[in-house]
C-alpha positions as CSV (number, residue, x, y, z in Angstrom):
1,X,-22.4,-49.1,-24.7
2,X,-18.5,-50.0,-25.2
3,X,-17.8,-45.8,-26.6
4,X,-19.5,-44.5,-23.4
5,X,-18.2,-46.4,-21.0
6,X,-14.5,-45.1,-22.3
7,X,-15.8,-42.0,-20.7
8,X,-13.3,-40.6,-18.1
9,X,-16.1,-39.9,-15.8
10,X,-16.4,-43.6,-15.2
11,X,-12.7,-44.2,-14.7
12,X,-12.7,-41.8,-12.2
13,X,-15.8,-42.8,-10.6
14,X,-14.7,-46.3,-10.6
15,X,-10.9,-45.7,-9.5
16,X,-13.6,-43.9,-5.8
17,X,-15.3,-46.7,-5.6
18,X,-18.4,-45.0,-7.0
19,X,-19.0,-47.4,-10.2
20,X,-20.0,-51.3,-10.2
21,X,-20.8,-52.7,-13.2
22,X,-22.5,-56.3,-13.0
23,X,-21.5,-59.2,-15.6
24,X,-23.4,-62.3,-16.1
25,X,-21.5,-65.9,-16.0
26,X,-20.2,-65.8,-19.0
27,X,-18.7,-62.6,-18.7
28,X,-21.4,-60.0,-20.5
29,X,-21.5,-57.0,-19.5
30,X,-25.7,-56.2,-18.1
31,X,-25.2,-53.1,-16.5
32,X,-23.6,-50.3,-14.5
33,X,-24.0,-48.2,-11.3
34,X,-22.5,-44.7,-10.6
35,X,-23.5,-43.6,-7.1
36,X,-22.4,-41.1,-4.1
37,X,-23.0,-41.0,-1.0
38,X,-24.6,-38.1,1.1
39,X,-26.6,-36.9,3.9
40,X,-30.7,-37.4,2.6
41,X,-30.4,-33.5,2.8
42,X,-28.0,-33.1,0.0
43,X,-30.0,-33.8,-2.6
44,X,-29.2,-30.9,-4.9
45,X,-25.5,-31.1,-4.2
46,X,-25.7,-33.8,-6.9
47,X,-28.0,-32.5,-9.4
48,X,-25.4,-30.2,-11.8
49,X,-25.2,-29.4,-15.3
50,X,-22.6,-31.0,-16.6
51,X,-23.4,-34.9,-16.3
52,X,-20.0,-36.3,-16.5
53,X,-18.9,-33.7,-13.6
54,X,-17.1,-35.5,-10.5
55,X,-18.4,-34.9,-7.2
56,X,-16.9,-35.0,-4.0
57,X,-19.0,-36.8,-1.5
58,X,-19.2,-38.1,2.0
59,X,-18.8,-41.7,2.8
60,X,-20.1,-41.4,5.8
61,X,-23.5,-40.3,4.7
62,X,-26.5,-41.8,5.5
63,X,-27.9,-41.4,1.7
64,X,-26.3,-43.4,-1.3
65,X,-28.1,-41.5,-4.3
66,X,-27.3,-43.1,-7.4
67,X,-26.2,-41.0,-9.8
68,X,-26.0,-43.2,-13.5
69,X,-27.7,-46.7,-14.6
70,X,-27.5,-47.8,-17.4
71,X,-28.0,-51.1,-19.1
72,X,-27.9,-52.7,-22.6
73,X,-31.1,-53.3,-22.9
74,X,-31.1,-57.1,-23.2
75,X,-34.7,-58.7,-23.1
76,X,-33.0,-61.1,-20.4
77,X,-31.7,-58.3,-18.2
78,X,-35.5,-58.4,-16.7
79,X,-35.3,-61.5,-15.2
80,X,-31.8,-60.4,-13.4
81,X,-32.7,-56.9,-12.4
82,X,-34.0,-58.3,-8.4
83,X,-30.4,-60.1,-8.0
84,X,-28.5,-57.1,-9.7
85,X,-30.8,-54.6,-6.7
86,X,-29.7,-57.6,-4.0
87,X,-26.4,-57.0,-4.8
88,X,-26.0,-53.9,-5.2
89,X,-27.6,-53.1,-1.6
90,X,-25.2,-55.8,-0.4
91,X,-22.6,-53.7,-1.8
92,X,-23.8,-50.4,-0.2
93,X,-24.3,-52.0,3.2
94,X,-20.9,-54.0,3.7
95,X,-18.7,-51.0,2.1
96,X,-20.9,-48.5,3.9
97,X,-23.0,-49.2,6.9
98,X,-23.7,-45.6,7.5
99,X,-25.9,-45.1,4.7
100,X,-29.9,-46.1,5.9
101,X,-31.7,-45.1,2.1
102,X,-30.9,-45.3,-1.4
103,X,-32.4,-42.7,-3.6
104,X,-32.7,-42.3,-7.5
105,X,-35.0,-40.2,-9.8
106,X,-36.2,-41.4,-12.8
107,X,-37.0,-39.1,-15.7
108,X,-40.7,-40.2,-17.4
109,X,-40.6,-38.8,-21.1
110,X,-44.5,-38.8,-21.7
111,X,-44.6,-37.0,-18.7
112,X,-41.9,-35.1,-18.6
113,X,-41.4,-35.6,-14.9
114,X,-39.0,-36.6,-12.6
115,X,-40.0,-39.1,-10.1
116,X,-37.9,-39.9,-7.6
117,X,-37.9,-43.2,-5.7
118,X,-36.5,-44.2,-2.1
119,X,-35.6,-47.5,-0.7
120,X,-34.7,-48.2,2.9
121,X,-32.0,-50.7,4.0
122,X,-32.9,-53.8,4.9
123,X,-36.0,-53.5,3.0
């Protein structure tokens, strides 16, 4: 995971505030979020080719859609994942109260589909 995370698109994504990346007490690092932040009705502004792109968005949106997760696959990540979501929509509602759903798609390789799945605030 160290290699990709030297990509540029994270620096730049977390020098916007668009990146947290969660560490467990001793410093390990479990996983990382790349987000932006819309209007629900914007979803194909952030579907684009090139997946290391750097979007503009609006931080006054009422959407965050998150954009990268990725983790290192640790068997105890599991049992952290529900404190990792609690934080991160503790992190999207301080930062920005605007934003009322979280959105993310999920790509199913025996299907070959892309679900996508919505969360509202304070849910």
């Amino acid at each position: 995971m160290n290699t990709l995370v030297n990509n540029p698109y994270y620096t730049e994504m977390l020098h916007k505030g668009r990146l947290i990346p969660f560490f467990t007490k001793d410093i390990r690092l479990i996983c990382f979020i790349s987000f932006y932040l819309g209007n629900e009705n914007e979803e194909s502004k952030f579907i684009r080719d090139n997946m290391w792109d750097v979007l503009e968005d609006n931080p006054d949106g009422d959407t965050c859609f998150i954009d990268q997760l990725w983790t290192d696959k640790v068997y105890e990540n599991k049992r952290l994942s529900y404190g990792i979501w609690r934080r991160f929509k503790f992190y999207i509602q301080y930062n920005f109260p605007s934003v009322k759903l979280i959105r993310w798609n999920r790509y199913n390789r025996k299907t070959n589909k892309v679900k996508t799945y919505k969360k509202e605030m304070g849910k």
